[in-house]
MOPAC internal coordinates of N, CA, C and O (Angstrom, degrees):
PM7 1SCF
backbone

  N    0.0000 0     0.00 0     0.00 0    0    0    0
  C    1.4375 1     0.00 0     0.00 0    1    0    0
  C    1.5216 1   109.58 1     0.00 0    2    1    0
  O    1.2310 1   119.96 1   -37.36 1    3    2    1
  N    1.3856 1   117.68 1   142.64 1    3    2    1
  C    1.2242 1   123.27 1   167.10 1    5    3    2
  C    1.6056 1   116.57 1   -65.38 1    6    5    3
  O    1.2310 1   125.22 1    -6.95 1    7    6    5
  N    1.9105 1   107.58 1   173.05 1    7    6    5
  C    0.9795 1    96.83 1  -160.36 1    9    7    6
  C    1.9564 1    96.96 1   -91.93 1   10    9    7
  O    1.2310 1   127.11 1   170.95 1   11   10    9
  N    1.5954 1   103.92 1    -9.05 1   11   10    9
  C    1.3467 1    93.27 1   157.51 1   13   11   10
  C    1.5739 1   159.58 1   -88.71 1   14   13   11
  O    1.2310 1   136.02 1  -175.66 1   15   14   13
  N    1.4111 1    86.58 1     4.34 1   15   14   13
  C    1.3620 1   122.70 1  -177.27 1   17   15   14
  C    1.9486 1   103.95 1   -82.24 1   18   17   15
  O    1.2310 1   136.40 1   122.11 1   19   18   17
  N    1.3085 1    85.85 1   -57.89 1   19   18   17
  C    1.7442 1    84.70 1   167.29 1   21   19   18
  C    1.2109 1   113.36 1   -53.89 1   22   21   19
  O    1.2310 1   118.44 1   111.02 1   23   22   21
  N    1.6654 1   120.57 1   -68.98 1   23   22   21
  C    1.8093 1   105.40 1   177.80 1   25   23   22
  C    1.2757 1   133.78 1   -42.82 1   26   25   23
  O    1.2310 1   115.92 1   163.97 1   27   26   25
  N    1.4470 1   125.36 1   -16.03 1   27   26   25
  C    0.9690 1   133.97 1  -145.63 1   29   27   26
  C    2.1961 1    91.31 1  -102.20 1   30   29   27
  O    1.2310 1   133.18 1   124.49 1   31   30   29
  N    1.4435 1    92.14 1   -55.51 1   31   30   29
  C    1.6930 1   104.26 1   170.03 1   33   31   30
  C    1.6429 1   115.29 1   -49.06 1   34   33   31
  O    1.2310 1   125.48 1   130.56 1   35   34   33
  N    1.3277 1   107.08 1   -49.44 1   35   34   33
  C    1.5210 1   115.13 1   165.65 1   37   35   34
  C    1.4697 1   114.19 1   -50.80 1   38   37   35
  O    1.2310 1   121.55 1   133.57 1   39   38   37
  N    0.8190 1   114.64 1   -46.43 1   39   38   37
  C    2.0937 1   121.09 1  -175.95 1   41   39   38
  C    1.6306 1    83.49 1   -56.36 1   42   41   39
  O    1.2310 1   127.75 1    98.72 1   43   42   41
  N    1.4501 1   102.69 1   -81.28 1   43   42   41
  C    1.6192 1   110.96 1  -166.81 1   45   43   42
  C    1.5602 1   113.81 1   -51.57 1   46   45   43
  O    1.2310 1   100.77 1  -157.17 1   47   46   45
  N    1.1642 1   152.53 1    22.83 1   47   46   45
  C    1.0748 1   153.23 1  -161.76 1   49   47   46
  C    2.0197 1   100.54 1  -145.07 1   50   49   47
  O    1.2310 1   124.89 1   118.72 1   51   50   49
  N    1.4636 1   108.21 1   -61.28 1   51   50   49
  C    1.4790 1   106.86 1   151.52 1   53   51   50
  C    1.4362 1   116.70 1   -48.04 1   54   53   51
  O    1.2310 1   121.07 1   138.52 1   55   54   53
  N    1.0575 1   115.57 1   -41.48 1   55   54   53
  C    1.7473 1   106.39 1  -160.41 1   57   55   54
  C    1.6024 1    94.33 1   -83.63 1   58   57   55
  O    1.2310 1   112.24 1   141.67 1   59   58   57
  N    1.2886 1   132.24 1   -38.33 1   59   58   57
  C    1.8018 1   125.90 1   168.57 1   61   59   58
  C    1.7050 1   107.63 1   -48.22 1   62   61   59
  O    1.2310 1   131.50 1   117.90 1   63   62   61
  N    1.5189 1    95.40 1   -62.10 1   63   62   61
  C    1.6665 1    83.42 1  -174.12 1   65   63   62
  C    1.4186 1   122.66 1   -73.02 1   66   65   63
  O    1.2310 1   120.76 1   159.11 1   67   66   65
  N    1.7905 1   116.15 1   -20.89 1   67   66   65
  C    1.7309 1   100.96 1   167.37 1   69   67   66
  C    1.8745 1   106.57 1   -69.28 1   70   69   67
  O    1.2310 1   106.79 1   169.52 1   71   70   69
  N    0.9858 1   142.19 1   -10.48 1   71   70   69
  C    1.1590 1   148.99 1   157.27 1   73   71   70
  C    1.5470 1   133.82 1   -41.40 1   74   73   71
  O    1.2310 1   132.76 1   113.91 1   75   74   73
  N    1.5842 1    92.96 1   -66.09 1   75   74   73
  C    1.5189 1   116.54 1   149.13 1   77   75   74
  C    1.3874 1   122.45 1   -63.62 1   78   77   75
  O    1.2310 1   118.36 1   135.93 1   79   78   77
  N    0.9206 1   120.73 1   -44.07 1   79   78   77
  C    1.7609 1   127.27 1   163.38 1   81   79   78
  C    2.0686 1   101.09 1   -45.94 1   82   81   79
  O    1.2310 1   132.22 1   108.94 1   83   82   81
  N    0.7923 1    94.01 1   -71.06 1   83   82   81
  C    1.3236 1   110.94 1  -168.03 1   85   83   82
  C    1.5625 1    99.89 1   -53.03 1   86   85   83
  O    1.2310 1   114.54 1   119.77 1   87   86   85
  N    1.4341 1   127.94 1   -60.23 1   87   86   85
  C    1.6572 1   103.16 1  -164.25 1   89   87   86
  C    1.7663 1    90.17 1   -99.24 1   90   89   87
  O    1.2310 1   115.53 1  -147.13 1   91   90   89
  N    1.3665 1   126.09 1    32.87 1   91   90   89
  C    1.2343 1   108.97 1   146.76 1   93   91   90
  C    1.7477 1   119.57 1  -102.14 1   94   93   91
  O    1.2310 1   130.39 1   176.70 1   95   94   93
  N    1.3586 1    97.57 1    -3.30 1   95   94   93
  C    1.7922 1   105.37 1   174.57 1   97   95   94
  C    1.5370 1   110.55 1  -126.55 1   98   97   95
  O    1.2310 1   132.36 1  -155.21 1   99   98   97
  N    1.1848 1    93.73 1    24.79 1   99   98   97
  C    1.7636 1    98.24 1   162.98 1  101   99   98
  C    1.2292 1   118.38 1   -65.34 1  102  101   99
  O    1.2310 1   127.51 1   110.82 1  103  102  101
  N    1.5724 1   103.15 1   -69.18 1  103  102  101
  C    1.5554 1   115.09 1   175.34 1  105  103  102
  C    1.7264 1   118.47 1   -55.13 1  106  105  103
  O    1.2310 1   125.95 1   159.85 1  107  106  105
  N    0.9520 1   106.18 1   -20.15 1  107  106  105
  C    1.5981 1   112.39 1   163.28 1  109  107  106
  C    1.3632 1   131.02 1   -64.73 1  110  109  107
  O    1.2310 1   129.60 1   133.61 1  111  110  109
  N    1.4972 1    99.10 1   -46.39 1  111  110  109
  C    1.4581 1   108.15 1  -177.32 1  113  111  110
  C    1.4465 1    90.51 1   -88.29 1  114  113  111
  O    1.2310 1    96.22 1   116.06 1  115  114  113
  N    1.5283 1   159.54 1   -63.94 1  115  114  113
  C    1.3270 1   153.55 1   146.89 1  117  115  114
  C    1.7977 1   102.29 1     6.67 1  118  117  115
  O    1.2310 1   112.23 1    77.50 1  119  118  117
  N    0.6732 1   132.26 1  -102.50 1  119  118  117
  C    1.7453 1   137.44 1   160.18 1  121  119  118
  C    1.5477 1   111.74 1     2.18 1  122  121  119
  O    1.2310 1   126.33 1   122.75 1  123  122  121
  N    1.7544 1   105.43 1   -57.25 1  123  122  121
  C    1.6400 1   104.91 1  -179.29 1  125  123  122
  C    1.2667 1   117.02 1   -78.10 1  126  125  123
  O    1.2310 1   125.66 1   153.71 1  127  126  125
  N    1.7218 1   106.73 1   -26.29 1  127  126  125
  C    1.4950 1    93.18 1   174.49 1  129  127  126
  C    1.5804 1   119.51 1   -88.73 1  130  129  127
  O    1.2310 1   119.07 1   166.73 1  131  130  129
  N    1.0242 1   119.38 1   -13.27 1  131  130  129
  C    1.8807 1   133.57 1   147.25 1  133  131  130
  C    1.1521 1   124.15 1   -36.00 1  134  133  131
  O    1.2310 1   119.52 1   130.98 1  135  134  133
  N    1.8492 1   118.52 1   -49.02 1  135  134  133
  C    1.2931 1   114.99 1   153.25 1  137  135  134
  C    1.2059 1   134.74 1   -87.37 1  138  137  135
  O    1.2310 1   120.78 1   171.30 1  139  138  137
  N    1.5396 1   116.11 1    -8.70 1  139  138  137
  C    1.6869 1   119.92 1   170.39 1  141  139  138
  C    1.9638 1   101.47 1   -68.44 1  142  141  139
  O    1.2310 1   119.21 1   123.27 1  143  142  141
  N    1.5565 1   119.11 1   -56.73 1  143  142  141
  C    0.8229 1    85.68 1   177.95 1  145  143  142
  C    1.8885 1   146.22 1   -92.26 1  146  145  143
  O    1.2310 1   129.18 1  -168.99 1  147  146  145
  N    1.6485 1    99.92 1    11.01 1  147  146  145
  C    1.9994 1   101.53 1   141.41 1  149  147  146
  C    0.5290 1   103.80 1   -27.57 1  150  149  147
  O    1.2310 1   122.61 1   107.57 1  151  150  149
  N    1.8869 1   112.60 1   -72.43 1  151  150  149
  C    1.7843 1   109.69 1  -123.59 1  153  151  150
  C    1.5519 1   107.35 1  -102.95 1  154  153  151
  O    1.2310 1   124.77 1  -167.23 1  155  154  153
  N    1.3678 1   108.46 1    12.77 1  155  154  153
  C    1.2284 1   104.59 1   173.62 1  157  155  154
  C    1.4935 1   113.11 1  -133.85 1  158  157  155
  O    1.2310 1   106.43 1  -168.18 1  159  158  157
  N    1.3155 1   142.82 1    11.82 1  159  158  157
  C    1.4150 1   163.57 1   -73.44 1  161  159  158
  C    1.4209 1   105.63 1   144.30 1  162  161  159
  O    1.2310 1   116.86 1    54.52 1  163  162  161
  N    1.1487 1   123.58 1  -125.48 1  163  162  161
  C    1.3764 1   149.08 1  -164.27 1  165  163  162
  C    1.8144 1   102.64 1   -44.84 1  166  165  163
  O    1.2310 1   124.02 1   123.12 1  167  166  165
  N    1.6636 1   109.90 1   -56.88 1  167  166  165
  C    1.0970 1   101.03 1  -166.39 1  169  167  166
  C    1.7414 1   122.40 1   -66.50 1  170  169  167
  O    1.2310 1   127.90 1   146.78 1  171  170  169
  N    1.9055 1   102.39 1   -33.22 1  171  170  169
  C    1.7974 1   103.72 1   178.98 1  173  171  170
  C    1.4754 1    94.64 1   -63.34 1  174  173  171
  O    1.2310 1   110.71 1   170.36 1  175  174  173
  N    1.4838 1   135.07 1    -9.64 1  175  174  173
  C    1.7119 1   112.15 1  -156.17 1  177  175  174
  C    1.4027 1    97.62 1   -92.59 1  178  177  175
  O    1.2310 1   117.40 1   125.73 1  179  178  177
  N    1.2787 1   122.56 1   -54.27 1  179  178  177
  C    0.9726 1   137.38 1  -164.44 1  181  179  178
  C    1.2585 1   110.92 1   -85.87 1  182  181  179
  O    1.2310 1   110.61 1  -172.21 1  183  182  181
  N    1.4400 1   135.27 1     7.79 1  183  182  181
  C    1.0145 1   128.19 1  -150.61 1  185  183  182
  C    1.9463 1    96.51 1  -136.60 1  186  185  183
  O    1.2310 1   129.64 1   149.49 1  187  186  185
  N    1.5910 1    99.02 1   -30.51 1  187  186  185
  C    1.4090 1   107.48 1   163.25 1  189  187  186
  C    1.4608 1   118.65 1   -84.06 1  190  189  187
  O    1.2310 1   120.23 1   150.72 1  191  190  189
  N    1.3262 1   117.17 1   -29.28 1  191  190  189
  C    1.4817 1   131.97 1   164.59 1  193  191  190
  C    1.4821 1   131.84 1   -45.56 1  194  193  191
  O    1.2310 1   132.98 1   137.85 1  195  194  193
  N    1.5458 1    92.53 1   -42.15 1  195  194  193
  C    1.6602 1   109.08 1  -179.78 1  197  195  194
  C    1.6752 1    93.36 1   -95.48 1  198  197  195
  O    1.2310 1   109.31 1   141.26 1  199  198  197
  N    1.1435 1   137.64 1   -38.74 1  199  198  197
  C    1.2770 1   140.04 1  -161.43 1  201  199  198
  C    1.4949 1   109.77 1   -66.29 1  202  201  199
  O    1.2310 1   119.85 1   146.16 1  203  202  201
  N    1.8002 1   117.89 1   -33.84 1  203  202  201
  C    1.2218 1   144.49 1  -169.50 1  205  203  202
  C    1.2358 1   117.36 1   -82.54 1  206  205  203
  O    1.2310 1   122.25 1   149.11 1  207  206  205
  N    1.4134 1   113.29 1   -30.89 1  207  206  205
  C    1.5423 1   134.24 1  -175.03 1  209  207  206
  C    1.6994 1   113.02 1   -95.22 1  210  209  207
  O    1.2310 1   127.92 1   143.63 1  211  210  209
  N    1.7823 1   102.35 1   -36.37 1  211  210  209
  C    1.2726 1    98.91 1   161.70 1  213  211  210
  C    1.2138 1   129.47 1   -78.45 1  214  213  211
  O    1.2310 1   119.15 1   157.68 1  215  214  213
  N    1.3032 1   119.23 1   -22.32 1  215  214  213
  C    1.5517 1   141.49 1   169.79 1  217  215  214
  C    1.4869 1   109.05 1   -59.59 1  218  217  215
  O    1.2310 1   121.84 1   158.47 1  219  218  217
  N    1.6061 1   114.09 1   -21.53 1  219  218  217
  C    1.8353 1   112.45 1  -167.08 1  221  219  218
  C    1.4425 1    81.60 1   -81.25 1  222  221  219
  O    1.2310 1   124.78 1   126.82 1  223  222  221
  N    1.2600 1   108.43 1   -53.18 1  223  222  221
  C    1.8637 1   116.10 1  -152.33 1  225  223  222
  C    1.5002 1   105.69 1   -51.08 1  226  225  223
  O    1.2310 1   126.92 1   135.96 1  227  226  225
  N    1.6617 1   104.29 1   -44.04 1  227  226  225
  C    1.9396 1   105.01 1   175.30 1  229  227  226
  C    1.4149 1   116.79 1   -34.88 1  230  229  227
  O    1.2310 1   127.26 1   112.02 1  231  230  229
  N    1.2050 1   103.63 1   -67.98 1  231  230  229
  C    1.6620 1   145.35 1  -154.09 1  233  231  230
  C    2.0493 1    82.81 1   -63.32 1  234  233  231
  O    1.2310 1   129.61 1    87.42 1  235  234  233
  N    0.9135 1    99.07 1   -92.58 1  235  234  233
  C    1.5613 1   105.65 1   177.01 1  237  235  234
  C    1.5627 1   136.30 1   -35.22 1  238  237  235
  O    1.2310 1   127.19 1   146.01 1  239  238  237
  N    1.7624 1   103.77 1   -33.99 1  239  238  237
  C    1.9513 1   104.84 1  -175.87 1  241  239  238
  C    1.3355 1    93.40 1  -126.67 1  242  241  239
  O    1.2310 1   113.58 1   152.10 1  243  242  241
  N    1.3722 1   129.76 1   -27.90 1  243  242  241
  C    1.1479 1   112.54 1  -162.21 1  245  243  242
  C    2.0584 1   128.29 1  -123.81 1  246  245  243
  O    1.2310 1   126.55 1   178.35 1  247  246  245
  N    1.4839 1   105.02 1    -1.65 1  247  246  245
  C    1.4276 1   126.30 1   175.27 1  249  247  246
  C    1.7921 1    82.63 1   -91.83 1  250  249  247
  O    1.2310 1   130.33 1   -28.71 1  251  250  249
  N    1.8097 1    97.68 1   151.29 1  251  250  249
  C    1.0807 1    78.15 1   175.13 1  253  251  250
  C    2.1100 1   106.39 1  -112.45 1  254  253  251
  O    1.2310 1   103.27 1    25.64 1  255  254  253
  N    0.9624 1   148.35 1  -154.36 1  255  254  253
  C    1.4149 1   142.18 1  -177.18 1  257  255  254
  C    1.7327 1    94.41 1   -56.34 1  258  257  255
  O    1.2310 1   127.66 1   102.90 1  259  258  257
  N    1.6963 1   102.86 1   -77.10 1  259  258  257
  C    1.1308 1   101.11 1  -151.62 1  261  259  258
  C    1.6044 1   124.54 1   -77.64 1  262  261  259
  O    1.2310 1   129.29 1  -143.88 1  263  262  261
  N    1.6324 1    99.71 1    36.12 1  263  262  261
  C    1.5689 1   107.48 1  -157.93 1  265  263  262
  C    1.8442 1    89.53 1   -99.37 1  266  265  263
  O    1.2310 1   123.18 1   -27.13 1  267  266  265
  N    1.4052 1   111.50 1   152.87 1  267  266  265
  C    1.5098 1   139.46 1  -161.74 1  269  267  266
  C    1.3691 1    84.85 1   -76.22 1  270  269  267
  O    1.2310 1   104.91 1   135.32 1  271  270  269
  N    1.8420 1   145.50 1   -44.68 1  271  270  269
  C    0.9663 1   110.95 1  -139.75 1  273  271  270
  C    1.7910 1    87.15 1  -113.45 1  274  273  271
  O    1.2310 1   118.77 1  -152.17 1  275  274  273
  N    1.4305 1   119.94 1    27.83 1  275  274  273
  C    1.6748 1   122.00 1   172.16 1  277  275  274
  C    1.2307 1   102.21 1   -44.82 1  278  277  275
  O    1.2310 1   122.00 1   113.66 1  279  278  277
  N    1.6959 1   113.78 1   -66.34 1  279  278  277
  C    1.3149 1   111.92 1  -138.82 1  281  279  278
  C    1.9107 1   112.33 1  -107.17 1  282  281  279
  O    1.2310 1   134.56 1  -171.38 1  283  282  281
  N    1.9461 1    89.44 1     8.62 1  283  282  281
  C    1.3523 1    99.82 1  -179.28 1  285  283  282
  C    1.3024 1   110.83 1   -95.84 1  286  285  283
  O    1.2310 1   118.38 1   -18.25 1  287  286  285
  N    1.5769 1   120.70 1   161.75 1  287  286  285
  C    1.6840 1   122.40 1  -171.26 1  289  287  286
  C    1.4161 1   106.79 1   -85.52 1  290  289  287
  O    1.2310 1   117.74 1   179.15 1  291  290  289
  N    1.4568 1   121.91 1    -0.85 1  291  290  289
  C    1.4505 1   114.80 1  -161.52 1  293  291  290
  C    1.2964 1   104.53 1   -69.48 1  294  293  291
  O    1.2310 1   115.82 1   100.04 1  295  294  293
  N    1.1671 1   125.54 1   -79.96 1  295  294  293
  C    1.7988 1   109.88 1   152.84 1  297  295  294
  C    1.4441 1   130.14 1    30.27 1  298  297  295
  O    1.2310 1   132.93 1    91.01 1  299  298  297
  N    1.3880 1    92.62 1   -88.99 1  299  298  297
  C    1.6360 1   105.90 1   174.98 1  301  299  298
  C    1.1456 1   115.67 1   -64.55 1  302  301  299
  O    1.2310 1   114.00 1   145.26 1  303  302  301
  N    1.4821 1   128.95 1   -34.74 1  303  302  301
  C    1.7514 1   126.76 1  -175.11 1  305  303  302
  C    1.8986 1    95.69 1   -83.00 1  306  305  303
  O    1.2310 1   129.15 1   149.13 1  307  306  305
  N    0.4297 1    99.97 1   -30.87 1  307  306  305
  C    1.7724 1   104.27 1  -175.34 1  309  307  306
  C    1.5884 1   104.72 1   -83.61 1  310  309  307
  O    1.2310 1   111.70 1   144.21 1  311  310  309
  N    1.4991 1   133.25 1   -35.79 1  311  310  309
  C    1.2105 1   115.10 1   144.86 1  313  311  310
  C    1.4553 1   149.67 1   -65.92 1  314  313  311
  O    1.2310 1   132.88 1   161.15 1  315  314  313
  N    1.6608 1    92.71 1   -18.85 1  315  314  313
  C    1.6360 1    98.76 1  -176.16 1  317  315  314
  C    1.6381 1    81.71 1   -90.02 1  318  317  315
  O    1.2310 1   108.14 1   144.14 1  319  318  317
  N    0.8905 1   139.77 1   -35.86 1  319  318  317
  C    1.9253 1   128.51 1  -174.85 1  321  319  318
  C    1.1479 1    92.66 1   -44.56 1  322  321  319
  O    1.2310 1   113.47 1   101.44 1  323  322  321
  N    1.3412 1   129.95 1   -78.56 1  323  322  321
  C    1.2395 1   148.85 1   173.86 1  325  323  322
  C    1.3072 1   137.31 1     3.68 1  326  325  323
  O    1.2310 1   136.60 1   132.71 1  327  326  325
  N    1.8337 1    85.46 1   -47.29 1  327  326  325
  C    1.5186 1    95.94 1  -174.24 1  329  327  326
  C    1.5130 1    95.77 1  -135.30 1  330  329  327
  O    1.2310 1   123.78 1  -164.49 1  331  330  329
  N    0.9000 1   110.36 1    15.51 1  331  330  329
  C    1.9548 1   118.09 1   147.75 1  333  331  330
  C    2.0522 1    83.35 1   -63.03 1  334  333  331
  O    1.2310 1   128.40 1    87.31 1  335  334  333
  N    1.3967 1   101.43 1   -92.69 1  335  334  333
  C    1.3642 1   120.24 1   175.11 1  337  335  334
  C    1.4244 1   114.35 1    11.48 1  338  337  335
  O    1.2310 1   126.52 1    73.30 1  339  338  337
  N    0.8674 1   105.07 1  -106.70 1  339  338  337
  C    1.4696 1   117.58 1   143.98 1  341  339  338
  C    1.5979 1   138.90 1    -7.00 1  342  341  339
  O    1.2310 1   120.39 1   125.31 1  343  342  341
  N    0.9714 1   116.86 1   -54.69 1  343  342  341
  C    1.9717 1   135.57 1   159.24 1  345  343  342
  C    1.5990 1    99.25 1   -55.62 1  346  345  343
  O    1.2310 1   125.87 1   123.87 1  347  346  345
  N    1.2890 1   106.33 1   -56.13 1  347  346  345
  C    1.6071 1   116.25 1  -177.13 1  349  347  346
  C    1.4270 1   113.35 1   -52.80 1  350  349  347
  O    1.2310 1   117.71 1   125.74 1  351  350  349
  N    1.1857 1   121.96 1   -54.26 1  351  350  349
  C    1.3184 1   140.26 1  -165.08 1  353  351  350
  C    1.4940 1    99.75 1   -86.45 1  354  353  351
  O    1.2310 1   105.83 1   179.65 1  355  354  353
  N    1.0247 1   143.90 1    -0.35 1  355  354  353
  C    1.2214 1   142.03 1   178.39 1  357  355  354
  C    1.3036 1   126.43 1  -116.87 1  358  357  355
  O    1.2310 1   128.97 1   160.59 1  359  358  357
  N    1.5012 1   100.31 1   -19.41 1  359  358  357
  C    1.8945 1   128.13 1   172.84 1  361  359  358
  C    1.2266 1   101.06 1   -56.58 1  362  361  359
  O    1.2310 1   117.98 1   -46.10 1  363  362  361
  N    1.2328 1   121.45 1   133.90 1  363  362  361
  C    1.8268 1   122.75 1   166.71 1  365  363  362
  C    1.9231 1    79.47 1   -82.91 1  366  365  363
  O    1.2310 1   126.19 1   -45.81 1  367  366  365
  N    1.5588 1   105.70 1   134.19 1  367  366  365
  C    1.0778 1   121.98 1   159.96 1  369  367  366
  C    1.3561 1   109.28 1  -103.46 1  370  369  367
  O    1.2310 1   115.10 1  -168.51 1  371  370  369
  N    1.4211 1   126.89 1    11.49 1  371  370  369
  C    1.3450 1   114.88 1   161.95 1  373  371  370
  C    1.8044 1   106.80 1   103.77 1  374  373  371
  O    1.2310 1   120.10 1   180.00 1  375  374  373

């Protein structure tokens, strides 16, 4: 055999198995990027969304005027944690 005949088998022999490589870690990498974007995606949106809305309702029906934590943010950062928390923990991560 020539010496281009060999390179040529080598290409085609790499290029089958990066092939096979490839749609056997497709669905793998498909999966990781499914949970990258939950957990990095879905959970701050929804998780500051609900946290923000439950945070109005405190502030509004249930703190009362002359309470210390009216006009403080702890509240709100401790509810949206909360329900980050929560969003997270409730996500099928697969």
């Amino acid at each position: 055999m020539s010496e281009e005949v060999k390179q040529s088998a080598l290409w085609i022999i790499g290029a089958v198995l990066l092939i096979c490589l490839l749609f056997g870690l497709l669905p793998l990498l498909l999966d990781v990027l499914g949970v990258t974007v939950r957990v990095f995606v879905i959970v701050p949106v929804v998780g500051t969304v609900l946290g923000l809305f439950i945070a109005a309702i405190i502030h509004r029906y249930i703190l009362r005027p002359g309470n210390r934590h009216t006009a403080s943010s702890t509240v709100t950062l401790y509810t949206v944690g909360a329900c980050w928390l929560v969003v997270f923990l409730l996500t099928d991560l697969g």
